[in-house]
Phi, psi and omega in degrees: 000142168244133183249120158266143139290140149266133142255154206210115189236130169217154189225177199187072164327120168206136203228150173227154183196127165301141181307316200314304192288000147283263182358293203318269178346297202227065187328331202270353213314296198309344140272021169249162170272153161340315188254006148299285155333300190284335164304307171260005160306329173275016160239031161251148198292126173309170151257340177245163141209124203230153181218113186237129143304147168233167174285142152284122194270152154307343171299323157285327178300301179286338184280329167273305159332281149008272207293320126355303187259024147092028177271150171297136150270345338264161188279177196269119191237329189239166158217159193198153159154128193296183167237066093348143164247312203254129162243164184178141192304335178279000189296088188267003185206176184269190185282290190228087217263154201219333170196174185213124172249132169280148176329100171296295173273153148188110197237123173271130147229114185296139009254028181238151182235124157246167224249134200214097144223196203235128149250125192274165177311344166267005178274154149032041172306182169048331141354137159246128179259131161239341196239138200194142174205169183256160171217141164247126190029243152282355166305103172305089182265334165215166160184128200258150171245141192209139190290150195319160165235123161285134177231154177210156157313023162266331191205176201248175186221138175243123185244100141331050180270140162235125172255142157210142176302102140281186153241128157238000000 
């Protein structure tokens, strides 16, 4: 018998875009829905944009086994986030987690599945976001640190997660 392994590498992209420059672009954004929103945020120039590998939490480890040995799972749902400095695979919450958006996107292509959510201008003000995870339910599944993005009620904040899948 042969046994393969997996790795599972996930990054995490995060953008801030001012409004006035979201007006310019998209006279209508505030009447779009969410997963609207993030369709047309990708033709407005960001004012931050940060990009971090992150830990795979064990929460992920055990959520994917789980889901493998035929136990109900919860789906992949929330992104939450904070000014945490630090992460590690023992990680069940983020360090210092500050507002949670359910999931706008979520698009599987093998072998990655990525993770999509928008915090609007009345989300996780007064913040320096340094910190960001995906959640299944109360499940931590990854979590990344990153230098600050700031948000405030001037601007939206987008979190990016992707996981893929190897053999190793």
């Amino acid at each position: 018998m042969t046994v393969h392994t997996t790795a599972v590498e996930t990054n995490v992209r995060v953008a801030t875009h001012d409004l006035d420059t979201i007006a310019a672009h998209v006279p209508d954004f505030e009447d779009l829905d969410d997963r609207a929103r993030l369709a047309a945020l990708r033709t407005v120039p960001a004012e931050h944009v940060g990009r971090s590998r992150n830990t795979t939490c064990v929460g992920l480890h055990q959520w994917a086994v789980d889901g493998l040995a035929g136990n109900s799972v919860p789906a992949i749902s929330e992104v939450a986030v904070g000014t945490g400095t630090s992460s590690a695979e023992a990680n069940t919450q983020l360090g210092t987690e500050v507002a949670r958006s359910v999931v706008a996107s979520l698009e599987p292509d093998s072998p990655s599945i990525y993770i999509t959510a928008f915090f609007g201008s009345a989300e996780a003000n007064g913040y320096d976001i340094t910190e960001a995870g995906a959640f299944a339910g109360d499940t931590l599944l990854n979590h990344a640190t990153f230098s600050a993005k700031p948000k405030d009620s001037q601007n939206t904040l987008t979190v990016e997660c992707t996981l893929t899948f190897s053999a190793v």
